[in-house]
C-alpha positions in Angstrom: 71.6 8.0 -39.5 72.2 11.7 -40.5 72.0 14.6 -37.8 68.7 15.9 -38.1 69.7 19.3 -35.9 72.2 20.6 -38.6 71.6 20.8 -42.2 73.6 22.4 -45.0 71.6 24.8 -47.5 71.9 28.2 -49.8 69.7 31.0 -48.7 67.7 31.9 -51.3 64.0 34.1 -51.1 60.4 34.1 -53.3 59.0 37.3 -52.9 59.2 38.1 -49.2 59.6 34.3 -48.3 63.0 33.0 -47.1 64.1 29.4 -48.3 66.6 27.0 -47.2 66.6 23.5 -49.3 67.3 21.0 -47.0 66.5 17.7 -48.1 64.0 14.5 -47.7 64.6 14.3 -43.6 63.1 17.8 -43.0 59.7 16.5 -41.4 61.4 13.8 -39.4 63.0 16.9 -38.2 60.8 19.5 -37.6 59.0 16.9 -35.3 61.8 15.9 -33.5 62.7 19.5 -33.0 58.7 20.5 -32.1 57.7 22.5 -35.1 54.7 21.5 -36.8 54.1 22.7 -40.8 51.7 26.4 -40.7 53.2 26.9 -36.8 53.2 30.7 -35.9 56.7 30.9 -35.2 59.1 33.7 -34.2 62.1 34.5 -37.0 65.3 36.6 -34.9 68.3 37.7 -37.1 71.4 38.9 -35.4 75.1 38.4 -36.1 75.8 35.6 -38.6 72.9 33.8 -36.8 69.3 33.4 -37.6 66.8 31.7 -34.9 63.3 30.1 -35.6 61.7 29.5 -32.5 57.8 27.9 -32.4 55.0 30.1 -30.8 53.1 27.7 -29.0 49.7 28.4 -27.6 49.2 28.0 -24.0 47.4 25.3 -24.0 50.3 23.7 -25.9 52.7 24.8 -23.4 50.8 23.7 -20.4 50.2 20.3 -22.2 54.6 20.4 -22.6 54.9 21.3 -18.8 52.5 18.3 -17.9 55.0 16.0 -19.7 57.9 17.4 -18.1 56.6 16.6 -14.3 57.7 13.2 -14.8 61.0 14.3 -15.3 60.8 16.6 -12.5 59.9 13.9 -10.3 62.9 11.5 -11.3 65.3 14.3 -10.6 63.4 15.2 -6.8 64.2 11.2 -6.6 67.5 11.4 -7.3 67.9 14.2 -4.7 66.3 12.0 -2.1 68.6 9.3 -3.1 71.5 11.4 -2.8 70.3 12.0 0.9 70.5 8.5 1.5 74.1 7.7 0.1 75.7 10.5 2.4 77.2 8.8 5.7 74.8 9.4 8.4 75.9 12.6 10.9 75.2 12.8 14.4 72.8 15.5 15.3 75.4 17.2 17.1 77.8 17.3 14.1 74.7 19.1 12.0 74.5 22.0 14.5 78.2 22.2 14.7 78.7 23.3 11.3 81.3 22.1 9.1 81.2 19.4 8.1 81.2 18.6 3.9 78.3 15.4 4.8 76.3 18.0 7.1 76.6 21.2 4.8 75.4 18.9 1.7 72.6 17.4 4.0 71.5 21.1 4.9 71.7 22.1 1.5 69.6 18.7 -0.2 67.1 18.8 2.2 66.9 22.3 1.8 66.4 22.1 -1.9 64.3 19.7 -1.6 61.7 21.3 1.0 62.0 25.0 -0.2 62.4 25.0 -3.5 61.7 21.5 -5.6 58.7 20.5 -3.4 57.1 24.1 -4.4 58.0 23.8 -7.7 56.0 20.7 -8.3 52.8 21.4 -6.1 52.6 24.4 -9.0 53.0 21.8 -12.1 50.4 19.9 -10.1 48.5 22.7 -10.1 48.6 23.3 -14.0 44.9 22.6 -14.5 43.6 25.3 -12.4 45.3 27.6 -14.7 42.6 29.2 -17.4 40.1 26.6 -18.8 39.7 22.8 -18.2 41.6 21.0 -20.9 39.4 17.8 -22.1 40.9 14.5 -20.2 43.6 13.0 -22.5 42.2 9.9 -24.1 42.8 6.9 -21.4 43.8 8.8 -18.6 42.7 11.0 -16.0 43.2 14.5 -15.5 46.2 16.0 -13.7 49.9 14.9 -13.2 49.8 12.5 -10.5 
């Protein structure tokens, strides 16, 4: 199968429209990519580069955020997991300092409690942002 990230073209324009040709796989790609056909979108030219990047509503980016929790949970998971592969170390080797398994310990569990715990009691929180969303066909509401 082709790479749908990379297509070769010509510039060309129609009045103040800019058009690149680019074959019979450009929905499949503009869906894989997350554009959608009449999307607001935001066109940046710079050197030798041009970037098309989607304006998506908030809604549409709290919806994107809900999805991603999941995968924010699996990595939390693998951080726990982490924890349990290290050798165990005696309490007074933790206050000792020094260690590499008690200085990775410190800083996993530290991640963990200050920082990725936080993070995802605020995804949680997503639906108390702005209006209720309507419940997603089959499931209930939040990210549980």
């Amino acid at each position: 199968m082709a790479d749908l990230a990379e297509f070769k073209s010509k510039v060309s324009k129609q009045g103040t429209m800019l058009c690149f040709p680019l074959g019979k796989s450009l929905g499949i790609a503009l869906k894989q990519s997350g554009f959608a056909l009449d999307q607001a979108v935001l066109v940046r030219f710079d050197q030798e580069r041009l970037e098309i990047r989607p304006l998506n509503s908030p809604e549409r980016i709290r919806d994107k955020l809900r999805q991603e929790a999941g995968s924010f949970k699996a990595f939390m998971e693998r951080v726990r997991n982490l924890i349990k592969e290290l050798p165990p170390v005696p309490d007074e080797e933790l206050e000792e300092d020094g260690t590499l398994e008690g200085e990775l310990l410190g800083m996993l569990e530290c991640l963990l409690s200050d920082d990725l715990e936080p993070a995802l009691r605020k995804l949680e929180s997503l639906d108390q942002l702005g209006p209720v969303p309507p419940p997603l066909p089959g499931r209930s509401g939040g990210l549980r």
